[in-house]
N, CA and C atoms of all chains as a GROMACS GRO file, in nm:
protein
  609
    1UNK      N    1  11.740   8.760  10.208
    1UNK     CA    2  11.684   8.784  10.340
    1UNK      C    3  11.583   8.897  10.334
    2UNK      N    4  11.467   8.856  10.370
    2UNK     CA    5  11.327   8.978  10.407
    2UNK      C    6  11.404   9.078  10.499
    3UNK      N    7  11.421   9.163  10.459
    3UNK     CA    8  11.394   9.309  10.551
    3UNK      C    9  11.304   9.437  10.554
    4UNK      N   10  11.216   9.376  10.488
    4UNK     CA   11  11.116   9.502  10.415
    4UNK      C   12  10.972   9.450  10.458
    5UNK      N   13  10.906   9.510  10.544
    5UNK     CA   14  10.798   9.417  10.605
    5UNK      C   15  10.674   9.405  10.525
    6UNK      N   16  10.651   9.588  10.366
    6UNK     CA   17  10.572   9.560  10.300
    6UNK      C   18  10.639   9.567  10.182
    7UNK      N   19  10.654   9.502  10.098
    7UNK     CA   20  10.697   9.497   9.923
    7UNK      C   21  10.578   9.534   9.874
    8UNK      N   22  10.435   9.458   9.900
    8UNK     CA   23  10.365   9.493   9.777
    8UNK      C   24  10.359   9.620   9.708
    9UNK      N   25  10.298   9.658   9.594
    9UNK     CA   26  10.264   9.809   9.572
    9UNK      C   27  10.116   9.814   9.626
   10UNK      N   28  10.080   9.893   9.725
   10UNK     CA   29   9.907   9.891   9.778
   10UNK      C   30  10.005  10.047   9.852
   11UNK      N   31  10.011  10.127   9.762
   11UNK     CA   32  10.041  10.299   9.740
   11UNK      C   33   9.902  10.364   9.748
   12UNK      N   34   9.804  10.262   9.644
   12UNK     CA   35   9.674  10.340   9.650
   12UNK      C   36   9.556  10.350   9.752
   13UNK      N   37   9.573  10.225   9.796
   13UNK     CA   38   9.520  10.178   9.955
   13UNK      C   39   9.448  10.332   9.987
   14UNK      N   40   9.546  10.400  10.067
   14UNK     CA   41   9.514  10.477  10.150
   14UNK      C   42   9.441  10.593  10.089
   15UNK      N   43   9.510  10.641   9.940
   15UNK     CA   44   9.468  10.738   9.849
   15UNK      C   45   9.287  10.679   9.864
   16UNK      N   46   9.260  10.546   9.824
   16UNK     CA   47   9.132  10.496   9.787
   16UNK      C   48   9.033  10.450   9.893
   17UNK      N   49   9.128  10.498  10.015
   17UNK     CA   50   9.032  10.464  10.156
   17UNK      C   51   8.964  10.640  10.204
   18UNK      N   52   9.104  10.728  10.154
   18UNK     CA   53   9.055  10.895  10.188
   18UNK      C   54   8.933  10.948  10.055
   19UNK      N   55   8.931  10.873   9.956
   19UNK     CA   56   8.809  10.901   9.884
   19UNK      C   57   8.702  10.836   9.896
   20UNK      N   58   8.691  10.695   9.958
   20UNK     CA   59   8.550  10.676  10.002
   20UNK      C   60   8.524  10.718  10.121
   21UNK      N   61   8.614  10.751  10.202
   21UNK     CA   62   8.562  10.812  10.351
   21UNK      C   63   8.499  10.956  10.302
   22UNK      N   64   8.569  11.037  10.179
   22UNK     CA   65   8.483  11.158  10.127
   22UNK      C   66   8.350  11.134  10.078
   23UNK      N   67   8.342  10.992   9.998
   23UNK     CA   68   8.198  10.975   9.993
   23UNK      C   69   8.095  10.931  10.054
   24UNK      N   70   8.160  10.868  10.166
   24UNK     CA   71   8.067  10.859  10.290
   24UNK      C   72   8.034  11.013  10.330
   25UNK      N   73   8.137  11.098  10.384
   25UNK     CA   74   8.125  11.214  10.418
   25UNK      C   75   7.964  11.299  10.323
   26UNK      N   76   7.985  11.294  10.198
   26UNK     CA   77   7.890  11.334  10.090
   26UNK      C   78   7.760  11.275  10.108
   27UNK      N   79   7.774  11.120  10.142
   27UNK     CA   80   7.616  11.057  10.156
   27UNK      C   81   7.507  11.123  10.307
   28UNK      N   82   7.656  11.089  10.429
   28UNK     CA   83   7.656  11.145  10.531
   28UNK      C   84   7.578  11.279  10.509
   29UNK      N   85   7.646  11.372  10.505
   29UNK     CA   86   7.570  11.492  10.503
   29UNK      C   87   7.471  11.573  10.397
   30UNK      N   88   7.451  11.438  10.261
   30UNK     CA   89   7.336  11.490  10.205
   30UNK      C   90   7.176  11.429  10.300
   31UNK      N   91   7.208  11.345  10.372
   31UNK     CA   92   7.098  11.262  10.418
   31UNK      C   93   7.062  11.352  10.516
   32UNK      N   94   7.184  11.408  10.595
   32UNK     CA   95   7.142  11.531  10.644
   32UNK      C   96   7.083  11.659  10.600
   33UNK      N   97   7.057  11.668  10.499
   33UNK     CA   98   7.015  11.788  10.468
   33UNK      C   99   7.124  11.927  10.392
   34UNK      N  100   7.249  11.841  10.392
   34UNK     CA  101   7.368  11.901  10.360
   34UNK      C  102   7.448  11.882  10.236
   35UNK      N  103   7.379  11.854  10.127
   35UNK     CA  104   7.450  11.846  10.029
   35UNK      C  105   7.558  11.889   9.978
   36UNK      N  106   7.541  12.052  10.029
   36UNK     CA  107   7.687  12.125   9.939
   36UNK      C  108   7.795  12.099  10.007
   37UNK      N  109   7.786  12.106  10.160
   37UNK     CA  110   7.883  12.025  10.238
   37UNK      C  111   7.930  11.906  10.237
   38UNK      N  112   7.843  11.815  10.155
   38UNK     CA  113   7.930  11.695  10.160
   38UNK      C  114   7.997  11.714  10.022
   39UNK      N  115   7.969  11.780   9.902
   39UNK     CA  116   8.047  11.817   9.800
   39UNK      C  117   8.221  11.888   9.855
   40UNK      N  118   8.164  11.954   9.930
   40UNK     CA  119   8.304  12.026   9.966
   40UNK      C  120   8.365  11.929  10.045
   41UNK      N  121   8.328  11.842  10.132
   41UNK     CA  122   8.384  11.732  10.217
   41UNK      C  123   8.421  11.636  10.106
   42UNK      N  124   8.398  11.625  10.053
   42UNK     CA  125   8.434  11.487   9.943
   42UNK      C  126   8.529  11.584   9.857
   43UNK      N  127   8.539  11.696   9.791
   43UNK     CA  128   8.619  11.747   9.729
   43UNK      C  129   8.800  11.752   9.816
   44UNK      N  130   8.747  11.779  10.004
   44UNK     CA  131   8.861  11.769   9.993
   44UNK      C  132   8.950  11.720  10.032
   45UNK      N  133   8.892  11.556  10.065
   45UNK     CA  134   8.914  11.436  10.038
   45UNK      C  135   9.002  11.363   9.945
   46UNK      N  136   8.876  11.424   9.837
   46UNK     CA  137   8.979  11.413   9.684
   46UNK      C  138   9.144  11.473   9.684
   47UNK      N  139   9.109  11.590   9.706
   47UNK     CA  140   9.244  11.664   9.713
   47UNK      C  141   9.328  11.631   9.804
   48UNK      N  142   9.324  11.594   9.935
   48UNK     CA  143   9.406  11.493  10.040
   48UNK      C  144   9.486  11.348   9.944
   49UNK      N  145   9.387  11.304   9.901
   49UNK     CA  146   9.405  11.194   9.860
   49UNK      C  147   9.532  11.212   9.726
   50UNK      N  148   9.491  11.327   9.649
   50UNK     CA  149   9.608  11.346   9.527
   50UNK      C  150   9.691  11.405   9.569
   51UNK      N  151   9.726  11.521   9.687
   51UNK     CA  152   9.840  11.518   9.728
   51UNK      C  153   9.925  11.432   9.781
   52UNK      N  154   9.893  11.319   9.821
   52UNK     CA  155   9.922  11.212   9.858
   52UNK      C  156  10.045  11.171   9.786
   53UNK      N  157   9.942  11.111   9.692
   53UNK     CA  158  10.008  11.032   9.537
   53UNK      C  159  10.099  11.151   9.479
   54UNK      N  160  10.071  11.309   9.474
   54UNK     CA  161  10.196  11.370   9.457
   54UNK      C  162  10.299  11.384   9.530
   55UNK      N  163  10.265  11.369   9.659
   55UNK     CA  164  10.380  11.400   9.716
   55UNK      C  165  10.501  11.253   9.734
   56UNK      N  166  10.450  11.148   9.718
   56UNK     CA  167  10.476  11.020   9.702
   56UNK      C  168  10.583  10.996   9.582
   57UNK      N  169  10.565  11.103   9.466
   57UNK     CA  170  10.709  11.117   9.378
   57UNK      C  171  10.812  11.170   9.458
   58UNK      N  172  10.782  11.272   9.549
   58UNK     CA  173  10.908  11.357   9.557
   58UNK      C  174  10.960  11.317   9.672
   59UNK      N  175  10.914  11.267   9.770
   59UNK     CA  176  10.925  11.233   9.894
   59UNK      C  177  10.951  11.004   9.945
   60UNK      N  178  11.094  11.057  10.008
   60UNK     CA  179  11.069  10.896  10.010
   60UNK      C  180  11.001  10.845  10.143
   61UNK      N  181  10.961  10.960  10.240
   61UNK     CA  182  10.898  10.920  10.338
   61UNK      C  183  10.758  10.848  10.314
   62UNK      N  184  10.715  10.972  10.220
   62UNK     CA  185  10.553  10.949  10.199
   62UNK      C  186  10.507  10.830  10.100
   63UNK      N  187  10.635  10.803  10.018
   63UNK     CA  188  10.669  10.668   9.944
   63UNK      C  189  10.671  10.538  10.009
   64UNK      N  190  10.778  10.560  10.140
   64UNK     CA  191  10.742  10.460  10.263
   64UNK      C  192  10.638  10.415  10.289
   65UNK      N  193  10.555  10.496  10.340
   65UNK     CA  194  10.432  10.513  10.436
   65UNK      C  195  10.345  10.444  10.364
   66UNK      N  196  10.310  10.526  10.210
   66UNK     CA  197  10.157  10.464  10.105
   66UNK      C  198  10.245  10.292  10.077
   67UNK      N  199  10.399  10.258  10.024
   67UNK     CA  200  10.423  10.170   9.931
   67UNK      C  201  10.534  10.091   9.976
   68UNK      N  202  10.647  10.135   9.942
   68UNK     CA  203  10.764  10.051   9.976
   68UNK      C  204  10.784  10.074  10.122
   69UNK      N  205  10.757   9.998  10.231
   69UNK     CA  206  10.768  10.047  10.328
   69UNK      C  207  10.930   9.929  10.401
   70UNK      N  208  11.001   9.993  10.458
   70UNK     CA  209  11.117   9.970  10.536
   70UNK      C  210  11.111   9.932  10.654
   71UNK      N  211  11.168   9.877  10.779
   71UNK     CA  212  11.212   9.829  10.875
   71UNK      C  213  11.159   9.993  10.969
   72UNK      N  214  11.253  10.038  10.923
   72UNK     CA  215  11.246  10.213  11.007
   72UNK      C  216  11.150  10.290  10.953
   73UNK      N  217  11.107  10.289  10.860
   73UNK     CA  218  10.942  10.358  10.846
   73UNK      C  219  10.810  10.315  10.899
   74UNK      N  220  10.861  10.180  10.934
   74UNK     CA  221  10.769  10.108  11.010
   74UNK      C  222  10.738  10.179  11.182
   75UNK      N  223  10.856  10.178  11.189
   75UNK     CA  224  10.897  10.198  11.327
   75UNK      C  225  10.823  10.350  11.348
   76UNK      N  226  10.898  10.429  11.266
   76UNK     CA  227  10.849  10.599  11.259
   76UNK      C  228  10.662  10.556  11.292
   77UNK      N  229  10.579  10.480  11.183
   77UNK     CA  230  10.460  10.496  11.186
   77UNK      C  231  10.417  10.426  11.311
   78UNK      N  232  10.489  10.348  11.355
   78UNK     CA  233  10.422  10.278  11.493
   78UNK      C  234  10.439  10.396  11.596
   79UNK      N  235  10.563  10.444  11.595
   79UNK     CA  236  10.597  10.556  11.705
   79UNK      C  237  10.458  10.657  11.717
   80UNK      N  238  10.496  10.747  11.569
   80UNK     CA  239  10.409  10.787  11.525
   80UNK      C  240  10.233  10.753  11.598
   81UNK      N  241  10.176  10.680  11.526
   81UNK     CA  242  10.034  10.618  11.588
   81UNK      C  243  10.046  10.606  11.751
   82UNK      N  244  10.149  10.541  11.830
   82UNK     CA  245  10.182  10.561  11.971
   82UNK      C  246  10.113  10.688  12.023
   83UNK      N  247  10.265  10.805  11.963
   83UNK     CA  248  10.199  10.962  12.012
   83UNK      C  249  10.093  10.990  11.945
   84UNK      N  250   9.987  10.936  11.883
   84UNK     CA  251   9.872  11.016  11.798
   84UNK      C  252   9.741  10.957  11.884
   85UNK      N  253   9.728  10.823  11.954
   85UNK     CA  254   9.700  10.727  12.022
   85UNK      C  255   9.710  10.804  12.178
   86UNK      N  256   9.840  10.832  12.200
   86UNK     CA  257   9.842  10.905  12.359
   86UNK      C  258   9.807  11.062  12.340
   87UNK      N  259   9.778  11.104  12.247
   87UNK     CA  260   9.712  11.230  12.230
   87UNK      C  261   9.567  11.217  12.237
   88UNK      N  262   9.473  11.134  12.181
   88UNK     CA  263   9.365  11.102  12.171
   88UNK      C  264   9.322  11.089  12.354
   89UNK      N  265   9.421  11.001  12.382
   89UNK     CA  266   9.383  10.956  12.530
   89UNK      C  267   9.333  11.093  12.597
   90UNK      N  268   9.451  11.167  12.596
   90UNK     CA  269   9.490  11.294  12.691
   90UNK      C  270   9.327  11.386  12.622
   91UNK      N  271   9.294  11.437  12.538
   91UNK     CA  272   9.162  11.472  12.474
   91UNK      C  273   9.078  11.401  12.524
   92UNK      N  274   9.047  11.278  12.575
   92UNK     CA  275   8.927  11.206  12.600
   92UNK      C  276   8.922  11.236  12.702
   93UNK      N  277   9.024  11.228  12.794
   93UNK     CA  278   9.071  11.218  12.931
   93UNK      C  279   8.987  11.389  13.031
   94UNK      N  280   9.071  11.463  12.933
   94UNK     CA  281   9.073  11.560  12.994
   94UNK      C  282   8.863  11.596  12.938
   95UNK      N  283   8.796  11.587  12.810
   95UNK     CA  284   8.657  11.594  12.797
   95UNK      C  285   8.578  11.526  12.877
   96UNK      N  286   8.629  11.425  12.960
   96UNK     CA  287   8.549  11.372  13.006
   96UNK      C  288   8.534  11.436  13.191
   97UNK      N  289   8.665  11.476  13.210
   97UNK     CA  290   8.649  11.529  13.369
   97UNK      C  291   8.563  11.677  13.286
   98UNK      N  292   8.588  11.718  13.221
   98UNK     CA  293   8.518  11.865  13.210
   98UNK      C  294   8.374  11.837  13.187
   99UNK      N  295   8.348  11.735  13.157
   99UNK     CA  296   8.177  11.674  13.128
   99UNK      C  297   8.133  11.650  13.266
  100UNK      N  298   8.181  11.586  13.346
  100UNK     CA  299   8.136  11.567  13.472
  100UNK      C  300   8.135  11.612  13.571
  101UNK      N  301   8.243  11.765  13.548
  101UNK     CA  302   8.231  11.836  13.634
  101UNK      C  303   8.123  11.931  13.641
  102UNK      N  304   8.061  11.928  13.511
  102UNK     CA  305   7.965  12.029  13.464
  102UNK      C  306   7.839  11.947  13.500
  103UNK      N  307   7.864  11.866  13.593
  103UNK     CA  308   7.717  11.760  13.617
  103UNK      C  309   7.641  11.684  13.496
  104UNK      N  310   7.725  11.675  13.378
  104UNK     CA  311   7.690  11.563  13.260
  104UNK      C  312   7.744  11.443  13.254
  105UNK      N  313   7.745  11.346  13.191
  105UNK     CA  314   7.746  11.204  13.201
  105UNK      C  315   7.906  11.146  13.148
  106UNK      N  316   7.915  11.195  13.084
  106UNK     CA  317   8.087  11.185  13.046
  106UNK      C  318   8.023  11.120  12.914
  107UNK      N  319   7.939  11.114  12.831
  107UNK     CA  320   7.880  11.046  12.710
  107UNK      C  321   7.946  11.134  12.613
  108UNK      N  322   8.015  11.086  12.505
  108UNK     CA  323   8.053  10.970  12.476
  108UNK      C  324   8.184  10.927  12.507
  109UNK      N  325   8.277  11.004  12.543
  109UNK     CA  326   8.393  11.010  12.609
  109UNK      C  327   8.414  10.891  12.740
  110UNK      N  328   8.342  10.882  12.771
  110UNK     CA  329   8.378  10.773  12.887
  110UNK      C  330   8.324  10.644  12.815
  111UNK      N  331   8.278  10.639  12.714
  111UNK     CA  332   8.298  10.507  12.598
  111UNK      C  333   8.434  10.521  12.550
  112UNK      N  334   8.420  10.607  12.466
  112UNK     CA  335   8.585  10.615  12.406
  112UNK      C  336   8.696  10.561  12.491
  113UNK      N  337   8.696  10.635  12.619
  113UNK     CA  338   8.808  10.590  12.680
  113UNK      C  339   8.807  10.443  12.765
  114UNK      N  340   8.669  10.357  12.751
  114UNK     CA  341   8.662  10.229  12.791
  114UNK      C  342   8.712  10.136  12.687
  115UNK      N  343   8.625  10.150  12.531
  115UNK     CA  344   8.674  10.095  12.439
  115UNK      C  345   8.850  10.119  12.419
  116UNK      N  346   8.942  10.243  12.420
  116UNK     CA  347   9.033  10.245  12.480
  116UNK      C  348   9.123  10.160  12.531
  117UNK      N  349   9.097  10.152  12.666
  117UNK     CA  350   9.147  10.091  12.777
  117UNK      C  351   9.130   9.916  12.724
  118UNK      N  352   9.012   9.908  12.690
  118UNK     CA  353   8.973   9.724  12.722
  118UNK      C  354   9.108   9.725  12.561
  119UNK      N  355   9.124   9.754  12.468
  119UNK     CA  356   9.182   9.754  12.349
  119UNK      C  357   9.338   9.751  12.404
  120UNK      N  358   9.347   9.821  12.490
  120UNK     CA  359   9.538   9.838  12.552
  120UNK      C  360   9.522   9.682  12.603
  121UNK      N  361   9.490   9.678  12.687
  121UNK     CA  362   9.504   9.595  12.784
  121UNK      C  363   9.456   9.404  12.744
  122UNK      N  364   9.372   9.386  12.607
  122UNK     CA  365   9.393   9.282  12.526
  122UNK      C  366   9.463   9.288  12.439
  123UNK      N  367   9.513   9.370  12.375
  123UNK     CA  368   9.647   9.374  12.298
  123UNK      C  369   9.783   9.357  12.359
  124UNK      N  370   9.791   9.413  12.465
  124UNK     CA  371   9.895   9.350  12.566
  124UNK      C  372   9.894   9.218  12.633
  125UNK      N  373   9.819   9.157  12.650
  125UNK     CA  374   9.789   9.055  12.681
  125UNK      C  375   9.808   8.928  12.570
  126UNK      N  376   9.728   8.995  12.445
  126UNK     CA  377   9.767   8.897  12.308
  126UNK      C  378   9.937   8.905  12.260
  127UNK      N  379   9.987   9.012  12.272
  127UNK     CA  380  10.123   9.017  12.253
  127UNK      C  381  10.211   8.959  12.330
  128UNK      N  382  10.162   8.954  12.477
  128UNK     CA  383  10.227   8.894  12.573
  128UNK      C  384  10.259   8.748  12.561
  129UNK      N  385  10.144   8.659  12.504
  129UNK     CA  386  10.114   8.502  12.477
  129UNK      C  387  10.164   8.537  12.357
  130UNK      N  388  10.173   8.610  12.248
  130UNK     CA  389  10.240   8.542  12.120
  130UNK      C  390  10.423   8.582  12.152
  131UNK      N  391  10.497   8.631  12.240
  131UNK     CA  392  10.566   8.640  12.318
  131UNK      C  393  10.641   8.744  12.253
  132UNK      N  394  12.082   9.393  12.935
  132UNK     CA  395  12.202   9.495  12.920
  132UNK      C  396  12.096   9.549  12.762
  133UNK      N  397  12.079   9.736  12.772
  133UNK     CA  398  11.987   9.789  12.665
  133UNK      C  399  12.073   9.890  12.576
  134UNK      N  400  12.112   9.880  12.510
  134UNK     CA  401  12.198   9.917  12.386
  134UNK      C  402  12.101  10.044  12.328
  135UNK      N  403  12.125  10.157  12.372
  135UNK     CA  404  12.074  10.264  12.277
  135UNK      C  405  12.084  10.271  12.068
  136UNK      N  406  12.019  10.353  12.026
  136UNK     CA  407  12.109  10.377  11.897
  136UNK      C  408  12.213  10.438  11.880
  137UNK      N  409  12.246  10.557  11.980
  137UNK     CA  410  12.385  10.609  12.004
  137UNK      C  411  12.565  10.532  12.064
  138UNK      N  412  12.503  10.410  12.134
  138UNK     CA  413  12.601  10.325  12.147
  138UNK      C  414  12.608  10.215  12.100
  139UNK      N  415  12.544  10.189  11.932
  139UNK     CA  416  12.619  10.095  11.834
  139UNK      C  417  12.665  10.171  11.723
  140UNK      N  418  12.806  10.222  11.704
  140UNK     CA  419  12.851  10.227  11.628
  140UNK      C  420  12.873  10.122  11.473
  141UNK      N  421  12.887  10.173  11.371
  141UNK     CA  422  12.963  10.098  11.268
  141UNK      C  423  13.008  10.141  11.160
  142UNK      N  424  13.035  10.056  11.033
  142UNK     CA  425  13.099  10.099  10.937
  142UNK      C  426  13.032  10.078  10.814
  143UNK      N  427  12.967  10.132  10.851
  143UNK     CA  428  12.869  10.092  10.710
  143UNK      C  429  12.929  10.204  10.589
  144UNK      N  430  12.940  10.339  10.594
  144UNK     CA  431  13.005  10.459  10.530
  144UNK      C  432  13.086  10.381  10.461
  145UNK      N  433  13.216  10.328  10.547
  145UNK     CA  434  13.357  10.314  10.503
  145UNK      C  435  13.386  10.210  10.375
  146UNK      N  436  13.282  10.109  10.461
  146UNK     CA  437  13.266  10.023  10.372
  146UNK      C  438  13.183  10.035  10.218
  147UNK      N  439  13.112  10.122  10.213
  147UNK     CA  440  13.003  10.147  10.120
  147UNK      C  441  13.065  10.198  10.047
  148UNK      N  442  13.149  10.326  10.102
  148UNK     CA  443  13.229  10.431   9.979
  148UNK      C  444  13.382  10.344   9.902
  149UNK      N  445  13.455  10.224   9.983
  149UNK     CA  446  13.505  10.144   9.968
  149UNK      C  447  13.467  10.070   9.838
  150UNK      N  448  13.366  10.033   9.836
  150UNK     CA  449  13.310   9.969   9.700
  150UNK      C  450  13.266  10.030   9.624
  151UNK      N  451  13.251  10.148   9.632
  151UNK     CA  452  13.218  10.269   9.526
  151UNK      C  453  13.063  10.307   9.477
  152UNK      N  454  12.988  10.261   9.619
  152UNK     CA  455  12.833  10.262   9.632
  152UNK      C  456  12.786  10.393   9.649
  153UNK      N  457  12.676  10.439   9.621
  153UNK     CA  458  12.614  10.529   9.664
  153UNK      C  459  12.525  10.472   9.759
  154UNK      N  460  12.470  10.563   9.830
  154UNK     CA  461  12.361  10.517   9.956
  154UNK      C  462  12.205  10.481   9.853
  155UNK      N  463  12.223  10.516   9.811
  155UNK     CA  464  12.067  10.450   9.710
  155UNK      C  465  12.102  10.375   9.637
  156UNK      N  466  12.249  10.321   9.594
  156UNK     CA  467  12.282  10.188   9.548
  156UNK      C  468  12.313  10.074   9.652
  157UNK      N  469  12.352  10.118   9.733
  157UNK     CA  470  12.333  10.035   9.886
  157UNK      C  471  12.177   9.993   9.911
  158UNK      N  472  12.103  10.090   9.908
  158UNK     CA  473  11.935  10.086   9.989
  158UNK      C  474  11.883   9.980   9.861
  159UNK      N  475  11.888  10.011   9.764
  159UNK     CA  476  11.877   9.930   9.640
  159UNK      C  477  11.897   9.758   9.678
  160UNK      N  478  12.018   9.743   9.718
  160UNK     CA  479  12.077   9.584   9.655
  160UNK      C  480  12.018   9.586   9.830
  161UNK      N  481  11.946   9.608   9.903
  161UNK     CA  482  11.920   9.618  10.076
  161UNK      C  483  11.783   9.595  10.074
  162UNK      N  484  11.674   9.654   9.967
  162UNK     CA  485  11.524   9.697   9.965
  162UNK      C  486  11.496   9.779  10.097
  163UNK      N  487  11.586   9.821  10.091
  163UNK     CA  488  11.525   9.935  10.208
  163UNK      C  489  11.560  10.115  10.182
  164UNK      N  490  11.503  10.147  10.212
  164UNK     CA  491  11.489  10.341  10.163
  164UNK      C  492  11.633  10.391  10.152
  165UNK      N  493  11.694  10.516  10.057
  165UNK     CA  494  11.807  10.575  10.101
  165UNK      C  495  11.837  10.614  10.252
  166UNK      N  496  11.693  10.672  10.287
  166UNK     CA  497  11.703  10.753  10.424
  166UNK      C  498  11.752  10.648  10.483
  167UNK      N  499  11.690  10.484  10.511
  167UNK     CA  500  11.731  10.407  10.620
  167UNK      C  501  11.901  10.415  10.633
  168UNK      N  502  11.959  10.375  10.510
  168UNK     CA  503  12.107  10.361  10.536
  168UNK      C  504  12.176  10.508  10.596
  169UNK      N  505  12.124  10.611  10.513
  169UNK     CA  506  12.179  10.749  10.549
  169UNK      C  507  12.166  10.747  10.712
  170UNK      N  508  12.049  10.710  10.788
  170UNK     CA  509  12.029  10.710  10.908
  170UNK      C  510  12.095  10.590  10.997
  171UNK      N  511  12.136  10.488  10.932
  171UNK     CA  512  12.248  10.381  11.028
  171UNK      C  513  12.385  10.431  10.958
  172UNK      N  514  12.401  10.483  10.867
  172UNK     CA  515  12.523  10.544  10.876
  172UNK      C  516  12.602  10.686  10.980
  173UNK      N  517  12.504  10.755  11.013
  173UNK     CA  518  12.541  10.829  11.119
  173UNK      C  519  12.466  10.769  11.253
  174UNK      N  520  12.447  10.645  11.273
  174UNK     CA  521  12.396  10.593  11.384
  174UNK      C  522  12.318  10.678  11.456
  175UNK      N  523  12.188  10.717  11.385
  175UNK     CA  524  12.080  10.768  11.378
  175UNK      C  525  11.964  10.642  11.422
  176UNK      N  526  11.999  10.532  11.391
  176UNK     CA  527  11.886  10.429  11.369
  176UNK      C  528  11.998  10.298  11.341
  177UNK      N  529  11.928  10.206  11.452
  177UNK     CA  530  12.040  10.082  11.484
  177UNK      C  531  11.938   9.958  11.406
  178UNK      N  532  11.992   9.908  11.302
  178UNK     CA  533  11.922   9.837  11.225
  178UNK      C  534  11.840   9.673  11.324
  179UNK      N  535  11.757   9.642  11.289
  179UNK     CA  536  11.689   9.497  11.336
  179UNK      C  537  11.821   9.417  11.317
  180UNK      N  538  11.819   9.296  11.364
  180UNK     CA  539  11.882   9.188  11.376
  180UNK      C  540  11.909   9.166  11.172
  181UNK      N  541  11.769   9.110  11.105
  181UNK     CA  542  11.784   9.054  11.009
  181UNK      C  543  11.843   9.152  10.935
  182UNK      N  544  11.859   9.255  10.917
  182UNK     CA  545  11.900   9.388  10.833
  182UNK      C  546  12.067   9.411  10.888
  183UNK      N  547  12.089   9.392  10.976
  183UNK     CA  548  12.230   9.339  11.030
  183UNK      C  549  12.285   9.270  11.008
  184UNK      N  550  12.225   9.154  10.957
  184UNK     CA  551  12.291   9.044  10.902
  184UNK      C  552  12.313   9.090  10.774
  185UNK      N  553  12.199   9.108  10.677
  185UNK     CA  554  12.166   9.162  10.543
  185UNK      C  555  12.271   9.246  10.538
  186UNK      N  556  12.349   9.356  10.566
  186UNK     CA  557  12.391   9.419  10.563
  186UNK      C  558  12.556   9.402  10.576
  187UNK      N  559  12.598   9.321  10.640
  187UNK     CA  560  12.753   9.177  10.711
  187UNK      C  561  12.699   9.118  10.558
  188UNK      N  562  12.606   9.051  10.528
  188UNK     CA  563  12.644   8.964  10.415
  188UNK      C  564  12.705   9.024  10.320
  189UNK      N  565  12.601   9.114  10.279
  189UNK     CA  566  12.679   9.216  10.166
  189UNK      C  567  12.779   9.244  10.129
  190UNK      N  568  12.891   9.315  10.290
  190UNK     CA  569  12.988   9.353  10.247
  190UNK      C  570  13.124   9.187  10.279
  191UNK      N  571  13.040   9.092  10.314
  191UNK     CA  572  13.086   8.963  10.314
  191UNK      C  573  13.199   8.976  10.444
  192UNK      N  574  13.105   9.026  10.544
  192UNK     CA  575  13.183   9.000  10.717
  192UNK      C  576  13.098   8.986  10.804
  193UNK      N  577  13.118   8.959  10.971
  193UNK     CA  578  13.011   8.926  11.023
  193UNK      C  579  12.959   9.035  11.083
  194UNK      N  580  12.839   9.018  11.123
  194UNK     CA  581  12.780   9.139  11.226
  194UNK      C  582  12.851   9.237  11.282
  195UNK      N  583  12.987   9.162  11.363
  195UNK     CA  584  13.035   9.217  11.456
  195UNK      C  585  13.112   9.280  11.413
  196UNK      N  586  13.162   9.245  11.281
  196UNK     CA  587  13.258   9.342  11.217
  196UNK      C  588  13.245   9.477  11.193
  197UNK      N  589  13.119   9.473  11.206
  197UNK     CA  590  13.074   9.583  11.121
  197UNK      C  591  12.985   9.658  11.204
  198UNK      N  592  12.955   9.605  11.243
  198UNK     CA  593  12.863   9.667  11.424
  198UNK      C  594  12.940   9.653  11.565
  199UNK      N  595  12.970   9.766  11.624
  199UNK     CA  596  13.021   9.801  11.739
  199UNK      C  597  12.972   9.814  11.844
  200UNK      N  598  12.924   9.771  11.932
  200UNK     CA  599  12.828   9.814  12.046
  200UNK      C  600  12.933   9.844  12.188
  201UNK      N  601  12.890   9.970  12.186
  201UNK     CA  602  13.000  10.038  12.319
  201UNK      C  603  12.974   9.960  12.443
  202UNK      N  604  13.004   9.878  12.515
  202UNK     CA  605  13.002   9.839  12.647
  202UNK      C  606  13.045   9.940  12.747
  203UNK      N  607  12.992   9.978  12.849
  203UNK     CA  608  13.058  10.058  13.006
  203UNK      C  609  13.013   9.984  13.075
   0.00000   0.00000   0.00000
């Protein structure tokens, strides 16, 4: 019986998604005019990324999370993303009345929190029909 | 009727130390983490349906044997 929602090993996934987001970061801000900054942005990237994979020996959470992931680690990361998701809100929420009270447009914040909203509310809807 | 994790009890411990398992030889023959069992063993975390079963097969009884759910 399946009880394990990921078996594969894709541990490195995330390690190999936080080092090209560093080298975006690097292309990013050499095009800007920022080279040494994107060195240091990509460096510590890198280093995000290998603590990762170290901490992934010692830890069976962080083992969960990158690899063998469980029923209840699942759960933790959905919870998890939930409150990280209703934190974002509450930040948009609250930048955007302080933008408009200051007689500015609520840009880009009142995108954020549309893209947002239309995203809750078809995902609830798609979940609803797949029942 | 909504069943917290605090009002399903079971026996997962009794039974485990019964057969002379450790909780990472349990999580092992389970594919699921030490922590998970450590955490339905102090009914910390009330396992899914299929992991309930998985878990009744194992020690070769049913669900209910082995899962308690407090009614008031």
């Amino acid at each position: 019986m399946q009880t394990t929602t990921k078996t594969s090993r894709k541990y490195l996934a995330t390690p190999i998604f936080g080092v090209a987001m560093g080298v975006a970061y690097l292309v990013a801000l050499s095009v800007a005019g920022q080279p040494v900054w994107g060195v240091l942005a990509l460096a510590v990237m890198v280093a995000f990324s290998g603590a990762l994979l170290l901490a992934r020996r010692r830890s069976e959470t962080v083992k969960g999370l990158l690899d063998h992931r469980d029923e209840r680690i699942s759960a933790i990361d959905l919870r998890a993303t939930a409150i990280t998701a209703l934190a974002l809100i509450a930040v948009i929420l609250v930048a955007f009345v302080v933008q408009i009270a200051r007689g500015q447009s609520g840009w880009p914040y009142s995108m954020l929190g549309f893209v947002g909203g239309v995203t809750y509310v078809v995902t609830v809807i798609c979940l609803r029909i797949r029942g | 009727m909504t069943l917290g994790a605090s009002q399903v009890r079971n026996d997962v411990r009794e039974r485990r130390v019964a057969k002379g398992l450790s909780q990472a030889d349990l999580a092992q023959r389970l594919d699921v983490s030490r922590q998970t069992i450590n955490s339905i063993e102090t009914d910390r975390y009330t396992p899914s349906l299929p992991l309930a079963i998985a878990i009744a097969r194992f020690f070769g009884v049913t669900v209910e044997e082995i899962f308690h759910a407090d009614h008031n």
